[in-house]
C-alpha positions in Angstrom: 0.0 0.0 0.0 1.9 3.0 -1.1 0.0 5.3 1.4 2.1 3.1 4.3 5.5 3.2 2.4 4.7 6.8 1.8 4.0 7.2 5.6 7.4 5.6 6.2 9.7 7.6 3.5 9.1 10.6 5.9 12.6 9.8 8.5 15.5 9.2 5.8 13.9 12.4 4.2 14.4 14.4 7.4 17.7 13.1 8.4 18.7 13.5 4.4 17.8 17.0 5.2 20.2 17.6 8.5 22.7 15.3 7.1 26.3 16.4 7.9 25.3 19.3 10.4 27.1 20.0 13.6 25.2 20.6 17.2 26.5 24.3 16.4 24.5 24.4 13.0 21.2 23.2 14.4 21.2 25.1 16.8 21.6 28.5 14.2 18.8 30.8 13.8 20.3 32.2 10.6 16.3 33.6 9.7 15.2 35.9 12.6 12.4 34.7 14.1 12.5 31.5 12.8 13.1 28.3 15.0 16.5 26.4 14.9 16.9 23.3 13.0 17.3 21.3 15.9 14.1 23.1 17.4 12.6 22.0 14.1 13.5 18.3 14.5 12.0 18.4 18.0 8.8 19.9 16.8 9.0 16.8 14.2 9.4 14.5 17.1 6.7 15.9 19.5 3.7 16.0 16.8 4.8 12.4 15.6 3.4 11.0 18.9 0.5 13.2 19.3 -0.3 12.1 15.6 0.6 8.3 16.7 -2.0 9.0 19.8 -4.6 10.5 17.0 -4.0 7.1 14.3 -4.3 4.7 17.3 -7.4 6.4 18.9 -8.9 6.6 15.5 -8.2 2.9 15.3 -8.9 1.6 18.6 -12.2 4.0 19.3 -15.4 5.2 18.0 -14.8 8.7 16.2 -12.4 9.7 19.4 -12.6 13.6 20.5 -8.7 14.3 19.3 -7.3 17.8 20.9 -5.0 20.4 18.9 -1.6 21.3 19.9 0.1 24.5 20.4 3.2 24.3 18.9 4.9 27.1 20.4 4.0 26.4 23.7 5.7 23.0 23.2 8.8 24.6 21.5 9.1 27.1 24.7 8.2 24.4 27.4 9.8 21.1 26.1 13.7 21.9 26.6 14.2 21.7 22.9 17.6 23.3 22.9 18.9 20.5 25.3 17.5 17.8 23.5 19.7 15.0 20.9 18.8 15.5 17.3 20.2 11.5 17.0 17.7 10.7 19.6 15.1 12.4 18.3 15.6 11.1 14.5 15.4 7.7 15.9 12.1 8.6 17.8 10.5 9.4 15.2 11.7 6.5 12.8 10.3 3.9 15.7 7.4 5.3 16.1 6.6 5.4 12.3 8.0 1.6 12.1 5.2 0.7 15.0 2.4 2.5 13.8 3.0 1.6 9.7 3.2 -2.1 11.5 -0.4 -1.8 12.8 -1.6 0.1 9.7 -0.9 -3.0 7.3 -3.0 -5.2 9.5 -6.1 -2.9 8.7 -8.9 -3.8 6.2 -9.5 -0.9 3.7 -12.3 -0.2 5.1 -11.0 0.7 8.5 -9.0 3.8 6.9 -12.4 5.3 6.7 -12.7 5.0 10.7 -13.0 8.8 11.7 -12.2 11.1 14.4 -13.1 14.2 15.4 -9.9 17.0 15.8 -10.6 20.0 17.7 -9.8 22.2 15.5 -9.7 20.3 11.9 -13.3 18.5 12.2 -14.4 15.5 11.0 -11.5 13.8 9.4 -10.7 9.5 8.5 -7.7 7.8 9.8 -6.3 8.2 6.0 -6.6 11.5 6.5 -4.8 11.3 9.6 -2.1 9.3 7.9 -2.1 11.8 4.7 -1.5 14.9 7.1 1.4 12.5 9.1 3.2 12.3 5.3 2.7 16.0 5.1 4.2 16.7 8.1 7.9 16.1 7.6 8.7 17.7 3.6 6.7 20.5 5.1 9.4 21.3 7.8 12.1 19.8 5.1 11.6 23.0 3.2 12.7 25.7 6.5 15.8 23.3 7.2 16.7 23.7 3.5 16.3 27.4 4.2 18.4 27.4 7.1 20.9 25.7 5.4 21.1 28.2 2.3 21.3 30.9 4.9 24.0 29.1 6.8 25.8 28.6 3.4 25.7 24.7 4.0 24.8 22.5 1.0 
């Protein structure tokens, strides 16, 4: 099912993307106002469980009530500036390697399970997925920035 294997192309194309970069680079803010690389990762990282959470509620329960996230107030609460961008790469990869493991035990059917997002509506667990996919190129595109703007290839 190429929505899966799309689902778990998202890690190498994130570490692809801080490849080669020292603690001191993702740590840069070469775009004012714009969050570190590292603080990008972490942001990466954080959402991938609450979107875990969301996928397994959807799964396991009856169109589950699934709460929004703020996140900036998990950027400036959730030490992300002390955290391991290694670690946090490899969070991410298990956690997509666990939940793409349960996704290919689902009928088709069941990707039309829905929940209900706080702030998004009505939405299917392929939905879910789909935004999960989205996630990562999305934030691929301001580490590329930040790269340009640190002059790194």
């Amino acid at each position: 099912m190429s929505l899966i294997d799309d689902y778990l192309s998202g890690p190498q194309l994130l570490r692809q993307a801080v490849a080669g970069m020292s603690r001191e680079q993702l740590l840069a803010r070469p775009i004012p106002g714009k969050w570190s690389t590292l603080e990008v990762i972490c942001h990466l990282a954080d959402f991938e469980i609450v979107g875990a959470d969301r996928i397994k509620r959807v799964i396991a329960e009856n169109e589950p009530t699934l709460l929004g996230g703020d996140e900036n107030v998990f950027a400036a609460r959730l030490a992300y500036h002390e955290r391991d961008a290694d670690e946090e790469l490899l969070l991410i990869e298990t956690v997509r390697k666990q939940v793409a493991r349960i996704l290919r035990t689902l009928k088709p059917e069941d990707f039309q399970r829905r929940g209900i997002h706080s702030e998004a509506g009505p939405l299917t667990l392929e939905g879910f997925v789909q935004r999960s996919i989205k996630h990562i190129p999305h934030h691929v595109r301001f580490i590329d920035e930040k790269r340009k703007a640190l002059a790194q290839p």
